[in-house]
C-alpha positions in Angstrom: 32.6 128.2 -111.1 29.7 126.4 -109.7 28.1 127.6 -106.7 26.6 125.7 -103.1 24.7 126.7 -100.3 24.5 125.5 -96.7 21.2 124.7 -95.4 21.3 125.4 -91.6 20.6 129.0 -92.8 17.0 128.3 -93.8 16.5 127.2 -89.8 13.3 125.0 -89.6 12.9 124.5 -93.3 12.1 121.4 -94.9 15.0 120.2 -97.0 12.6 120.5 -99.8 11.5 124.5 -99.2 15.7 124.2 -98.8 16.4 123.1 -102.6 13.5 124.3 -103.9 14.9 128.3 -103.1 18.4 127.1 -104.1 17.4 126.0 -107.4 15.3 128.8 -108.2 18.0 131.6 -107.3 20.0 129.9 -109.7 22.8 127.9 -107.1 23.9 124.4 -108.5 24.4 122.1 -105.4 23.2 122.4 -101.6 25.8 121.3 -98.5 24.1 119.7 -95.7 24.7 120.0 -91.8 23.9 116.4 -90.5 23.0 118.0 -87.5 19.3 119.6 -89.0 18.8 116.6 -90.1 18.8 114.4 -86.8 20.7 114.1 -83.6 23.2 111.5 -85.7 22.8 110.1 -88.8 22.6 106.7 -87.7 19.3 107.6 -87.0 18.8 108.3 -91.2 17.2 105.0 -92.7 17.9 104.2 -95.9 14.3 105.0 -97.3 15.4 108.5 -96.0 18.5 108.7 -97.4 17.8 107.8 -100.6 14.5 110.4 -100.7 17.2 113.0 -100.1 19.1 112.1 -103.2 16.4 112.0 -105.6 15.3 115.3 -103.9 18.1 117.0 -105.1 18.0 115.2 -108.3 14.3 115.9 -108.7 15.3 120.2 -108.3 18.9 119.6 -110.6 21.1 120.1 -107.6 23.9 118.8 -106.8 24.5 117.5 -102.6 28.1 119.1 -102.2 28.8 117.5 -99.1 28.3 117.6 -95.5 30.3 120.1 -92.4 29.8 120.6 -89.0 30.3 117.1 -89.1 30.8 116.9 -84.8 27.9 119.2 -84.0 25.9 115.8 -82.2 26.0 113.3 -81.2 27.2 114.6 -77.8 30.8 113.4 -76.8 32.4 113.3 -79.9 35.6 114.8 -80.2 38.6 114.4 -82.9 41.8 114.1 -81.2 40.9 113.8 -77.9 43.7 111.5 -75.9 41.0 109.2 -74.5 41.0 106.1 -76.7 37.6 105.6 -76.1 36.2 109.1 -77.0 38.8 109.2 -79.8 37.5 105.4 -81.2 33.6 107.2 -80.7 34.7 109.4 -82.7 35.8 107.7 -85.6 33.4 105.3 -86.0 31.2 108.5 -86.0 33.1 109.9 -88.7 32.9 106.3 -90.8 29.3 106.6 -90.5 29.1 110.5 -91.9 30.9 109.2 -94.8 28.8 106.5 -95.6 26.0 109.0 -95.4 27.5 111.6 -97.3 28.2 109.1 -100.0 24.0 108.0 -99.7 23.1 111.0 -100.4 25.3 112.1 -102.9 27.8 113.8 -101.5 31.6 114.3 -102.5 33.0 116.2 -99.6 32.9 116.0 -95.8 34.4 119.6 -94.6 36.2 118.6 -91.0 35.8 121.8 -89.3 33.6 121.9 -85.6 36.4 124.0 -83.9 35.5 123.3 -80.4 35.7 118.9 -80.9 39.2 119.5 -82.1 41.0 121.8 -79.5 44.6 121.1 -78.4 43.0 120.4 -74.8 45.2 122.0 -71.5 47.4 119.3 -70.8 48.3 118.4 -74.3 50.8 119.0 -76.6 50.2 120.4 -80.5 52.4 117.6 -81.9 50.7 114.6 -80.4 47.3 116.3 -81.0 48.6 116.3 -84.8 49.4 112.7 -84.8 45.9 111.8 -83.3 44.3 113.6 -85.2 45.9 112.1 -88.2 45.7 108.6 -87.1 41.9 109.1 -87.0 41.6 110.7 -90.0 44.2 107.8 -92.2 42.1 105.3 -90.6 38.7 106.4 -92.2 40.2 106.8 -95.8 39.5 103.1 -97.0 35.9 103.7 -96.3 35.5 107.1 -97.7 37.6 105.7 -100.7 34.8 103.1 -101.0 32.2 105.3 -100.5 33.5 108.3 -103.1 34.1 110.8 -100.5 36.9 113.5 -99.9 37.5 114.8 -96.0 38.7 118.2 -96.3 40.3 120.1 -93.1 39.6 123.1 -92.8 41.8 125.9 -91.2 39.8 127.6 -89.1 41.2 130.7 -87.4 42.3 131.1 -83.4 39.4 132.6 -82.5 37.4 129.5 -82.7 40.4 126.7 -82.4 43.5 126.8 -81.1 44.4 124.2 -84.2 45.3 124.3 -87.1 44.8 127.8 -88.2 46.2 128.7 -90.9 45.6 127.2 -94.6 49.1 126.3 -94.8 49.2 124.1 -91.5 46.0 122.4 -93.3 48.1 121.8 -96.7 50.7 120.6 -94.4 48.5 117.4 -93.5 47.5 117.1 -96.7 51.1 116.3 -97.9 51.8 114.8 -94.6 48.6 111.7 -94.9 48.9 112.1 -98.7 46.1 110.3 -99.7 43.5 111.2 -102.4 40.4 111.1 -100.6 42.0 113.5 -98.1 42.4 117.1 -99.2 41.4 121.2 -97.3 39.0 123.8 -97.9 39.9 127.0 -97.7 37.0 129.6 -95.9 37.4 133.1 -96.9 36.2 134.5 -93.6 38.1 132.1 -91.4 41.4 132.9 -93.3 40.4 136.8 -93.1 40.1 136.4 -89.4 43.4 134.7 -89.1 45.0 137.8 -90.6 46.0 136.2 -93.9 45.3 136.9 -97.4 43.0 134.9 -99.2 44.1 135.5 -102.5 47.7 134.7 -101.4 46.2 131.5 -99.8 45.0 130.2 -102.7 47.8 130.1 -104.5 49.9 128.6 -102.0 47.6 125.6 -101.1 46.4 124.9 -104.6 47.3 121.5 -105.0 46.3 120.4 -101.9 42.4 122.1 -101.8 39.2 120.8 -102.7 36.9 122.6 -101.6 36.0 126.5 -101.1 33.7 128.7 -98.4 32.0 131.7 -99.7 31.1 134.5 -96.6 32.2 137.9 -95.5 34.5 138.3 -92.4 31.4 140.2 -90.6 29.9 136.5 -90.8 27.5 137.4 -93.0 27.2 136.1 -96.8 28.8 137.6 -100.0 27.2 141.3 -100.3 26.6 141.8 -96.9 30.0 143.5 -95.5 32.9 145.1 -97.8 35.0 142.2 -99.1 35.4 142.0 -103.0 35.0 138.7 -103.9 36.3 139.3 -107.7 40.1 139.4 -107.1 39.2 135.9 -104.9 37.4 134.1 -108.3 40.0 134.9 -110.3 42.3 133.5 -107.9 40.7 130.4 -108.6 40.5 130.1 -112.0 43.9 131.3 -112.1 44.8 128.2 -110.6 42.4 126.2 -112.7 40.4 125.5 -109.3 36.7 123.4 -110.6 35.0 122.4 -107.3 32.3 124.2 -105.4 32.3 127.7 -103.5 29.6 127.0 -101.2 27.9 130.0 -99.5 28.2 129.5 -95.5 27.0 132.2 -93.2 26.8 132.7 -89.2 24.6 135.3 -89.4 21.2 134.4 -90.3 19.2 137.7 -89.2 19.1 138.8 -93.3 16.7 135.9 -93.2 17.5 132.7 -95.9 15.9 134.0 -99.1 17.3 137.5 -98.9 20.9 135.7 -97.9 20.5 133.0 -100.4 19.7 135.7 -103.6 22.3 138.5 -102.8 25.1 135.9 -101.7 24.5 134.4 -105.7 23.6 137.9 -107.1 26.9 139.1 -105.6 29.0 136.2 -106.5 27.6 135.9 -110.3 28.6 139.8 -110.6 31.9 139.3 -109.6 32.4 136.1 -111.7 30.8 137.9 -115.1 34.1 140.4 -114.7 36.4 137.8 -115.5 
């Protein structure tokens, strides 16, 4: 299994000191947060863009993707029942994927819990269908552009939708289109009070995309979750994408969080 990390861990770091400590721990891609990058990415030229791919080129590493996708601009917000907020938001999202594809990237990770909330005075159902209806009516461009959106469950105590990983699968099957698939984070599916071994297996066909952390928010090796039983999941079910490294706690500081996250992770995978 090939292994990411995210780079709003490394806090004021150039995305250059960023790849340069990935590559030389021994990780094979990077996942971006447009959000350290610039207040939107509309504000990323194309001399920029293109820098950034030949970066990661330049240190042999992969650009995963992109997540906290709705971080900035302000006012963005998924499903909300304002068409005017809701059609911000989507051309928003046209333009992370045609970043994401710029740079490199494969996978846009919808999470950003708090621009996706079933709001007071709205029902879950036609939240679901709004959500979908923005999501179906990016897929031409990310098909054009190479890139796969991946929900991702995240549990109630940061959203009040979808939760679980197989409410996510659900609108997988449901849009049923290639370029839209989940991710499944270990810590958020912890939290939630499901197994993440179990998870796997159920939503197998519909994932595309894997978070490595602790449920203590910190990265693999920092709390007590054994991440063997969770590889071999995965290659149990043949699984070949990225586990990419995401943590909320950044205390540890990047380096020591970036080497024991990969030591941790390549110990568990040499037991299989």
């Amino acid at each position: 299994m090939k292994f990411a990390i995210c780079n709003e861990l490394f806090g004021k770091q150039s995305l250059e000191e960023v790849f340069e400590t990935a590559a030389r721990v021994g990780y094979n891609g990077v996942e971006i947060a447009p959000f350290t990058l610039a207040g939107s990415v509309t504000e990323i030229d194309t001399a920029r863009r293109n820098h950034i791919r030949q970066l990661a080129e330049d240190y042999q590493l992969d650009i995963t993707g992109i997540h906290w996708l709705f971080i900035s601009p302000e006012g963005l917000y998924l499903n909300h029942p304002d068409d005017e907020i809701r059609a911000f938001t989507r051309q928003y999202l046209c333009d992370l994927i045609q970043f994401c594809g710029d740079i490199g990237g494969k996978v846009m990770v919808v999470g950003s819990p708090k621009q996706r909330d079933v709001l007071e005075d709205q029902t879950y159902e036609a939240t679901w269908d709004r959500t979908k209806s923005v999501i179906e009516s990016c897929l031409p461009v990310a098909e054009a552009h190479g890139v796969t959106i991946c929900i991702e469950p995240l549990d109630h105590e940061q959203t009040n939708f979808i939760n679980t990983p197989v409410e996510a699968a659900q609108m997988v099957r449901e849009i049923s289109h290639p370029n839209f698939r989940m991710i499944v984070d270990v810590r958020a599916t912890l939290c939630q009070g499901e197994d993440v071994v179990a998870a796997i297996h159920k939503v197998k066909d519909e994932m595309a995309y894997f978070h490595l952390n602790d449920a203590n928010g910190h990265g693999p090796g920092f709390g007590a979750i054994d991440f063997f039983p969770i590889l071999q999941a995965l290659r149990d079910i043949g699984y070949t994408g990225y586990g990419s490294v995401e943590v909320f706690d950044f205390s540890p500081g990047a380096e020591t969080i970036a080497t024991r996250s990969f030591e941790t992770l390549m110990a568990a995978q040499e037991k299989l």
